[in-house]
C-alpha positions in Angstrom: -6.3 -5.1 -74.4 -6.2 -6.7 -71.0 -8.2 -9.5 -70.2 -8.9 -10.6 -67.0 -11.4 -13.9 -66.4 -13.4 -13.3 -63.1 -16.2 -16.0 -62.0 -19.1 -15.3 -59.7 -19.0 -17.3 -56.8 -20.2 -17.8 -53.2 -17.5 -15.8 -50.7 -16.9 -17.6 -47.2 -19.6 -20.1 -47.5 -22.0 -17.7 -48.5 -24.3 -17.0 -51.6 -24.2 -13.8 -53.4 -28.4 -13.6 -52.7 -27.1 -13.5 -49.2 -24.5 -11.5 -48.9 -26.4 -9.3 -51.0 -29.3 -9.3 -48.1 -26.9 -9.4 -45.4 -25.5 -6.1 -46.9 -28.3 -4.2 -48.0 -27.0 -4.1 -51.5 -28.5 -3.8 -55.0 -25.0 -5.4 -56.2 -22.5 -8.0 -54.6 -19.8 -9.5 -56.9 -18.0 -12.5 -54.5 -15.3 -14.1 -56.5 -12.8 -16.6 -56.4 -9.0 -15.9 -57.1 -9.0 -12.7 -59.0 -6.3 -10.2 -59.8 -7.7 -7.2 -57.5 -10.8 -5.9 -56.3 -10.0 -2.5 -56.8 -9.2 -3.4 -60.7 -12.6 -5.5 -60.6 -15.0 -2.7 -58.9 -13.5 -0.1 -61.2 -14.4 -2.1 -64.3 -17.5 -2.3 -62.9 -18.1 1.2 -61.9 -17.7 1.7 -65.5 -20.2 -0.4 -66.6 -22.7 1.9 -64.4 -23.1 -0.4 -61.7 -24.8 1.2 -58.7 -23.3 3.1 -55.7 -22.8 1.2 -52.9 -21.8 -2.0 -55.0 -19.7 -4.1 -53.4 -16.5 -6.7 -54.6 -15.4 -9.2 -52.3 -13.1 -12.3 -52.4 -11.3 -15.2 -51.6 -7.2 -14.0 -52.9 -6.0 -11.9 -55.3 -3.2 -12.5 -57.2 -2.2 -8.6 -58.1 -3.5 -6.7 -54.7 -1.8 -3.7 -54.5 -1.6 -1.1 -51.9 -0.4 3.0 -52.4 2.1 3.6 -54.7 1.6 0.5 -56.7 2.9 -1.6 -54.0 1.8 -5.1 -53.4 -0.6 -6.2 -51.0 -0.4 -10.1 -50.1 -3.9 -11.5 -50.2 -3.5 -15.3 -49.2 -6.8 -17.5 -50.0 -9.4 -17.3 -47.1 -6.9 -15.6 -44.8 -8.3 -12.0 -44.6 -10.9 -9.7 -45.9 -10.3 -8.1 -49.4 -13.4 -5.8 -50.3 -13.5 -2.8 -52.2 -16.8 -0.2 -53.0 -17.9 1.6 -55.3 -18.9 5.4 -54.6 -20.4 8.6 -56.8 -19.6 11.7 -54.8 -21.0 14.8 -56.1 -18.7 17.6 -55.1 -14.7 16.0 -54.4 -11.7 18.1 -55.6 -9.3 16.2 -53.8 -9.1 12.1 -52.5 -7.1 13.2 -49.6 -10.1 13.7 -47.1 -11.8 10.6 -48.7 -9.0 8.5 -48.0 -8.7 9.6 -44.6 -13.0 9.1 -43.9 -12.8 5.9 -45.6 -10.0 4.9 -43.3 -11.3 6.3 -40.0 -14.6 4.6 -40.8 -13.0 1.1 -41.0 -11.1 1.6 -37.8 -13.7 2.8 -35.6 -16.1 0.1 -36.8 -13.6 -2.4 -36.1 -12.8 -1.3 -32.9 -16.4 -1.1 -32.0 -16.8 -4.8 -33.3 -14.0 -6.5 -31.9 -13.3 -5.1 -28.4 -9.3 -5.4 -27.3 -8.5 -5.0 -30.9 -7.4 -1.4 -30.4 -7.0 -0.4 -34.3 -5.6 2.8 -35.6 -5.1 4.6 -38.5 -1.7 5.3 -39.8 -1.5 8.1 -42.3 -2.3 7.8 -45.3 -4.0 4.9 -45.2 -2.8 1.8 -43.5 -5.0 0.0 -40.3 -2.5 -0.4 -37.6 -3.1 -2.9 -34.4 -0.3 -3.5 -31.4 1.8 -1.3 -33.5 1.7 -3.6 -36.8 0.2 -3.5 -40.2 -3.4 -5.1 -39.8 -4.9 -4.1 -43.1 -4.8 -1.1 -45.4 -7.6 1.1 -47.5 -6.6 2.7 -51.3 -8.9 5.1 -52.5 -9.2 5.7 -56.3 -10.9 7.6 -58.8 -11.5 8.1 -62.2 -12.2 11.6 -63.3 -14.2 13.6 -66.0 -13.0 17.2 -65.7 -12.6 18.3 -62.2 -15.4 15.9 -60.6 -14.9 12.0 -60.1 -16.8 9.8 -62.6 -16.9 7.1 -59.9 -14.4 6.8 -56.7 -13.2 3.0 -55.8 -12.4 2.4 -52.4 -10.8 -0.8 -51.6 -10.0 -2.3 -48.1 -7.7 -5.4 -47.1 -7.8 -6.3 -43.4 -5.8 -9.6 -42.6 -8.2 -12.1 -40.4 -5.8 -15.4 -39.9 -2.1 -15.5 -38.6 0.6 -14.5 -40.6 1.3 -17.9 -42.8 5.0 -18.7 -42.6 5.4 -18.8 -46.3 4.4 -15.0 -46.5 7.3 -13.0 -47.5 9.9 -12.0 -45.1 8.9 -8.3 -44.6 5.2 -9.6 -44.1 5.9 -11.5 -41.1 8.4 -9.0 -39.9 5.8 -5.8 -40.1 2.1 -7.4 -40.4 -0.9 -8.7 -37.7 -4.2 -10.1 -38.2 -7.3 -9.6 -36.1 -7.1 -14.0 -34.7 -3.6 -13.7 -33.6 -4.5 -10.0 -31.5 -8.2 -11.5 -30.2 -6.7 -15.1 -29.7 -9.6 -16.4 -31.6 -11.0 -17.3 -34.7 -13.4 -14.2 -35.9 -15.9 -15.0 -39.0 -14.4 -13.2 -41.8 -17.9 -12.2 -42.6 -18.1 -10.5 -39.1 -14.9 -8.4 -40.1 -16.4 -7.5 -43.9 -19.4 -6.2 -41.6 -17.8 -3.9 -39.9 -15.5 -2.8 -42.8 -18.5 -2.0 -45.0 -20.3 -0.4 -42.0 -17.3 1.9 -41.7 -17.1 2.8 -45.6 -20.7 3.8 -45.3 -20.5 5.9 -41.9 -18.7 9.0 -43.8 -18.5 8.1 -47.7 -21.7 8.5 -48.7 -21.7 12.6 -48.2 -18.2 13.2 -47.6 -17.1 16.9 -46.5 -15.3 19.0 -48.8 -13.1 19.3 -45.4 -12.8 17.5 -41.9 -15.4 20.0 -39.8 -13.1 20.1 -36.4 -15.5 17.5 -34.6 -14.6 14.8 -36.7 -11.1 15.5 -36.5 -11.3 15.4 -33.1 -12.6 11.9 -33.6 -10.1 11.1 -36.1 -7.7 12.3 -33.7 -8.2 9.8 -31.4 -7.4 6.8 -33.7 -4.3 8.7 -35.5 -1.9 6.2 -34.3 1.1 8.5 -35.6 0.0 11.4 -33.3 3.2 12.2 -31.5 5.1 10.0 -33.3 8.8 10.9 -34.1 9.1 9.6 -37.8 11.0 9.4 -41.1 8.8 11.3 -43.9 10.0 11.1 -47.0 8.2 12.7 -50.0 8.3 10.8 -53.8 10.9 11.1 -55.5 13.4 11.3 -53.2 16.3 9.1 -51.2 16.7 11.1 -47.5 13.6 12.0 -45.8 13.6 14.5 -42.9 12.6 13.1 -38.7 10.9 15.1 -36.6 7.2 14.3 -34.8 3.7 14.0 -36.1 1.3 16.3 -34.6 -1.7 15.5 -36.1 -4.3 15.5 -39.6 -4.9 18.9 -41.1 -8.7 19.5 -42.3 -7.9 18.7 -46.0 -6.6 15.2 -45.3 -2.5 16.4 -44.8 -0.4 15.3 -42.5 0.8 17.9 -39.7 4.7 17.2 -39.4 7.1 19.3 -37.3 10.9 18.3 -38.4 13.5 18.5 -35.9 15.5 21.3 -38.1 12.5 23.5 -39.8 8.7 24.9 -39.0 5.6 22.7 -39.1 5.1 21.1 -42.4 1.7 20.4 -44.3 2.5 16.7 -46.0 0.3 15.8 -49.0 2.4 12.8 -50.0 5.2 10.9 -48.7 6.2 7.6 -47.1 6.1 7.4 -43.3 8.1 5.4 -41.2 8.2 5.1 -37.1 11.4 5.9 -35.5 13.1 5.2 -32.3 
């Protein structure tokens, strides 16, 4: 059995009581150094812990991103949240992941004019055309509806640190080093939780065409010549993205082929 030791603290200076009033929420759970708040909400979701509970803290030790990958959560240098949610009626996590990741972006832009984020499909927060932050949805099912669905958000606040691995610095950006100023990480977990909130809470079975339009406007890969390559294999195909279908796919045209409907794959920009 896997044990993992977690300690309730205070998160950026503040007390749970307050973050818990700041928030609105039944449940806050600020911590220290854990292993991941994604791995922490869903032990809690299981223990029936109410909707809307949040999970917040100072570094983790085993973020992680899509496909297992590893998310570098440095102590006090960004915002690592994650929420718990109990949709009703979800058959798939594709349009989740794409609400939960619109939300964020839109809030943040709306927060923190000149910070111009996007969302890169599936789910990372782009800015000046690098990695700010990234969201990972998660569920755990009991027949064909989710039990609980985890959504967890990392959005990097302070510079780059030079002792971040080499593909870090090469490919990521925080919200100081774009504004030229040092934001409250409090005032970016606002807007990140706002944006969870704005479309989570009774998500569509499918994006009604108004919201895509919305989403749309914040697809940074829109028009976008790109390398997609599905799991599984080593040569991807380029050709341009063209937009987000209704059920959460991406819309990909190859350069040798008809428009494709992509449910999973890696995405990388190309020249």
């Amino acid at each position: 059995m896997r044990i993992v030791r977690r300690t309730v603290g205070q998160w950026d200076g503040i007390s749970r009581a307050a973050l818990k009033e700041r928030w609105r929420r039944e449940e806050v759970y600020p911590y220290g150094r854990i292993d991941s708040t994604n791995e922490a909400a869903r032990d809690l979701a299981g223990k029936g812990v109410p909707a809307g509970t949040v999970v917040v803290c100072r570094e983790q030790s085993a973020g992680k991103g899509r496909a297992g990958r590893a998310w570098h959560s440095p102590r006090d240098a960004g915002v690592y949240l994650s929420m718990i949610f109990r949709p009703q009626e979800v058959a798939v996590l594709a349009p989740l992941s794409i609400l939960a990741g619109f939300g964020v972006v839109q809030r943040l832009d709306q927060a923190f004019p000149g910070l111009q984020p996007r969302l890169k499909w599936p789910n990372d927060v782009m800015a000046n055309d690098r990695k700010l932050g990234g969201v990972l949805a998660e569920a755990v099912w009991s027949h064909a509806a989710p039990r609980h669905v985890v959504v967890g958000v990392g959005i990097n606040v302070r510079p780059v640190r030079p002792q971040a691995p080499a593909a870090v610095q090469r490919t990521a950006t925080a919200v100081d080093a774009i504004l030229d100023s040092r934001i409250d990480l409090v005032e970016v977990a606002d807007a990140v939780i706002g944006g969870l909130e704005a479309y989570m809470g009774e998500p569509p079975a499918e994006l009604p065409a108004v919201l895509l339009e919305e989403v749309d406007r914040y697809d940074w890969l829109r028009d976008r010549r790109a390398l997609v390559t599905p799991p599984g294999e080593q040569n991807g195909a380029v050709g341009v993205c063209v937009g987000i279908a209704p059920d959460g796919a991406l819309l990909f045209r190859p350069d040798r082929g008809a428009l494709r409907r992509v449910q999973d794959a890696t995405v990388e920009g190309v020249e």
